[in-house]
N, C-alpha and C positions, 0 to 999 in steps of 0.2 A: 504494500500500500504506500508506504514508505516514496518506492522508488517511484512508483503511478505521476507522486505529486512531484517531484523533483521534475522529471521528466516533461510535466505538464506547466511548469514553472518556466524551468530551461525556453520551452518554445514559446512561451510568452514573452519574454526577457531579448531570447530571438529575432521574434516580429517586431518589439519595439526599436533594436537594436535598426532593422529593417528600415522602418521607416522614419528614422531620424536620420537614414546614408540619405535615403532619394531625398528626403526635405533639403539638407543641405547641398547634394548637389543639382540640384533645380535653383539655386540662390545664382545671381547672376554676382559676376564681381564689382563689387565698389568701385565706381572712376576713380578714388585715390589714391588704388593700391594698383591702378596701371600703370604702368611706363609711359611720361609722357617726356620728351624733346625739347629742351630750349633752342630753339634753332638761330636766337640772336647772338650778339658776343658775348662773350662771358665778363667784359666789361659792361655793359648792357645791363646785364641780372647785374652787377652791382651797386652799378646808378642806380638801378632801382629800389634793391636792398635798403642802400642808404638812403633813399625816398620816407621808403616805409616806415624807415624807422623814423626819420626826422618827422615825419608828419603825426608820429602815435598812434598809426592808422593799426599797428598788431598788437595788444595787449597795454592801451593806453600809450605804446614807445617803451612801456615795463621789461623788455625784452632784450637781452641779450644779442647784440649784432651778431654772435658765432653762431648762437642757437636757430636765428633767424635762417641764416646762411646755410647750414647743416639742414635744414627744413628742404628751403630752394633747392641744395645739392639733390639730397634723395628725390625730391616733387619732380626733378626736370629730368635726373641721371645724369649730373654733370658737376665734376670738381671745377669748385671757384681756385682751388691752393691760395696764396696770401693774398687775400681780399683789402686787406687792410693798407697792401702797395698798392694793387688796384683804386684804389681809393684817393692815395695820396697823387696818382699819376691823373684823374679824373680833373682835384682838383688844382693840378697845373697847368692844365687847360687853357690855353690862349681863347677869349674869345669866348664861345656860345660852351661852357661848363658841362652844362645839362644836354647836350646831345639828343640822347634818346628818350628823356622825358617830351623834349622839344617836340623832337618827332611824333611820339605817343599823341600829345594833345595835338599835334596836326592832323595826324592820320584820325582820329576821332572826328575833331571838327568836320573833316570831309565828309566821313562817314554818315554822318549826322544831315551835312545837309546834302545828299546825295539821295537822303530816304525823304527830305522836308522839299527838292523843287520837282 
């Protein structure tokens, strides 16, 4: 009798075992946990980085620039290496600093009214 229940146990234990494989693999993947491509410079992502941060726009600016960076690296699949040169070379900049912010708000603007005429 003993073993009747074990046995009947077992295959219950079984089918839930079952249907908790197919639940999860009917889950489709999170877009966060794809691979996605920064395909601008890797000076670029750091203009931006230091955007982000200067603006408070991630955790009030409460945030750590390497932690930020480290975030960007894994998000895009792409090493910054010393961001913080990158950085100082940005702001030696003859001339228009912000480069690809520049361009960002141009490339919008258009955008914008490309949908508005």
């Amino acid at each position: 009798m003993a073993y009747d229940l074990l046995v009947t146990y077992f295959k219950k234990e079984l089918l839930k075992l079952k249907s908790q494989k197919n639940i999860s693999s009917n889950n489709t993947t999170p877009p966060i946990t794809q691979t996605f491509s920064w395909t601008a410079s890797k000076t670029d992502l750091v203009e931006l980085l230091y955007a982000i941060n200067a603006t408070g726009a991630v955790q009030n600016g409460n945030i750590d620039l390497k932690i930020l960076a480290q975030i960007c690296e894994s998000l895009f699949n792409i090493k910054l290496g010393n961001f913080y040169k990158t950085y100082g070379e940005i702001k030696a900049r003859e001339g228009e600093r912000t480069k690809f912010l520049d361009s960002m708000r141009f490339s919008l603007i258009k955008k914008m009214d490309e949908y508005t005429t």
